[in-house]
C-alpha positions in Angstrom: -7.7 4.4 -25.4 -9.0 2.5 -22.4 -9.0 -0.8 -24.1 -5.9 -0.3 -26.1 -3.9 -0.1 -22.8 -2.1 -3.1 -21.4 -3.5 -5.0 -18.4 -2.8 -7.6 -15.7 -3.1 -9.2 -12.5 -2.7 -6.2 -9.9 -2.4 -6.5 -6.6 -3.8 -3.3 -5.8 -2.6 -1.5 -3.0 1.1 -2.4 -2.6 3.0 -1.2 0.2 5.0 -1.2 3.4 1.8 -2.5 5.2 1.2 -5.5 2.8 4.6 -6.6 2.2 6.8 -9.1 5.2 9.6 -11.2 4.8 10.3 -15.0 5.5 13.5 -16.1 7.8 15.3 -16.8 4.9 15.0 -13.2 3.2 11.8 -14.1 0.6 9.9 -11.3 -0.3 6.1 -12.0 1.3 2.6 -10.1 -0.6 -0.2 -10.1 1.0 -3.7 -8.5 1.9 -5.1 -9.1 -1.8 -8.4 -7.3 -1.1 -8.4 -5.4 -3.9 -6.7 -7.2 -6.5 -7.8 -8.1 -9.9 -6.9 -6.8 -13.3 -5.8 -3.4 -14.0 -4.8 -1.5 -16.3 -0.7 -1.4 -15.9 0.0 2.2 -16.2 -2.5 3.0 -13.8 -0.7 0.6 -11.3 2.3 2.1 -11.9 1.3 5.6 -11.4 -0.8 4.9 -8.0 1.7 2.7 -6.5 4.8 5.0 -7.2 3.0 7.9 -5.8 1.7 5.6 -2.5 5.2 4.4 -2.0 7.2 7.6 -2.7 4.3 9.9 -0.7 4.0 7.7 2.3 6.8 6.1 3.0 10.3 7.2 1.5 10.1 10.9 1.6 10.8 13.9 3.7 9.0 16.9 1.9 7.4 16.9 -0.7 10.2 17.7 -3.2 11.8 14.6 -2.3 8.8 12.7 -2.7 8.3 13.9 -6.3 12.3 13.2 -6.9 11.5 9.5 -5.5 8.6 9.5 -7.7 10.6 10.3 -10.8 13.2 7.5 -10.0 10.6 4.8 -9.7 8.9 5.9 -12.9 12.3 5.9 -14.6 13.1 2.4 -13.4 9.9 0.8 -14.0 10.2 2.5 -17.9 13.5 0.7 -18.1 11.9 -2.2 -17.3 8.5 -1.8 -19.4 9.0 1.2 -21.5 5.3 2.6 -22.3 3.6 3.2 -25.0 2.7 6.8 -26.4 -0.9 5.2 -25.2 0.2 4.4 -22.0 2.2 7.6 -21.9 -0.6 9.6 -22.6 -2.9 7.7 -19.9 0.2 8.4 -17.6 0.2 12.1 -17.8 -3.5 12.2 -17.0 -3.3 9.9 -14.4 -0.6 11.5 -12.6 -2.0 15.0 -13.1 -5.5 13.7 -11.5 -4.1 10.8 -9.0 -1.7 14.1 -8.3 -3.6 16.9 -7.9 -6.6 14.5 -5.2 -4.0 12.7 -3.4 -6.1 11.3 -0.8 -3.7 12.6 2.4 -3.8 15.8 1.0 -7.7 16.2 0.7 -8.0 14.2 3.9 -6.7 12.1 7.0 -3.8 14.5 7.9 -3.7 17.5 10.3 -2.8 20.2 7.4 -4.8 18.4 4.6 -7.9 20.5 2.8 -10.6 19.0 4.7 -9.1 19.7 7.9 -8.3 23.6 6.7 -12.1 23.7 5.7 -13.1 22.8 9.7 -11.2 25.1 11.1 -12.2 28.0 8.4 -8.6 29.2 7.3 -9.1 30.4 4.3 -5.3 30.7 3.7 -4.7 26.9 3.7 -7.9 26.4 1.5 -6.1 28.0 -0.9 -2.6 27.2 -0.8 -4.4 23.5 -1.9 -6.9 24.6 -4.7 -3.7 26.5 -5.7 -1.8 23.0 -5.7 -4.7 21.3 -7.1 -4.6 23.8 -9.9 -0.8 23.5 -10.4 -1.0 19.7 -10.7 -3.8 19.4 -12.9 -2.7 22.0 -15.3 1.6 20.8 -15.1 2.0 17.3 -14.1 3.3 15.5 -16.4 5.2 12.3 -16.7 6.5 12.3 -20.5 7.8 16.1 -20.0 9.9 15.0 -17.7 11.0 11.5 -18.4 12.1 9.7 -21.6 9.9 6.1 -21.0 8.7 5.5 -24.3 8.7 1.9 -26.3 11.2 1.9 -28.8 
């Protein structure tokens, strides 16, 4: 599948931080330390979830609701291929369930719950883990296939 799946020039880490804008209003990318060719639905899936997890929702529910839209309007842009569809709904169930803030960096992310040995927030995230990995899934809930 791997090979079968379109791929570009990404640049890799999109967002708030690595985007500016000129006087006149021009959109400005930049900070192409990790860019290079990638696979397209794997861009879309990690950049949604970075943009829509960090920086345009509340809670989590509207995170996943912001998610949604930019899948939808990226698919109406570039519909996917059952391919790329399937690749999707793996991705997002992985990229989902180990989102990097969760496992670490934040005050109530797992790592920080194993420190301080409370075994009630350890598992409220292997249960969340377990719910992503085993119900994420991008093509249940969206119609983005090529026509």
């Amino acid at each position: 599948m791997g090979n079968s799946l379109p791929h570009f020039g990404c640049q890799g880490d999109l967002s708030l931080g690595n985007l500016g804008c000129t006087a006149d209003g021009d959109l400005i990318i930049f900070d192409y330390n990790i860019a290079g060719e990638a696979v397209l639905v794997s861009d879309m899936i990690t950049e949604g979830l970075l943009i829509c997890r960090q920086y345009n929702a509340q809670d989590h529910a509207s995170a996943e609701a912001c998610f949604e839209s930019f899948v939808r309007a990226y698919c109406a842009l570039r519909p996917l291929s059952e391919n790329e569809r399937h690749a999707a709904d793996i991705l997002c169930s992985l990229t989902s369930a180990f989102w990097f803030t969760w496992i670490a960096y934040r005050e109530d992310s797992l790592e920080k719950a194993l420190e301080r040995k409370d075994a009630a927030a350890v598992q409220k995230h292997l249960e969340r883990i377990f719910t992503d990995l085993t119900s994420s899934s991008i093509s249940s809930l969206l119609n983005c296939s090529a026509a």
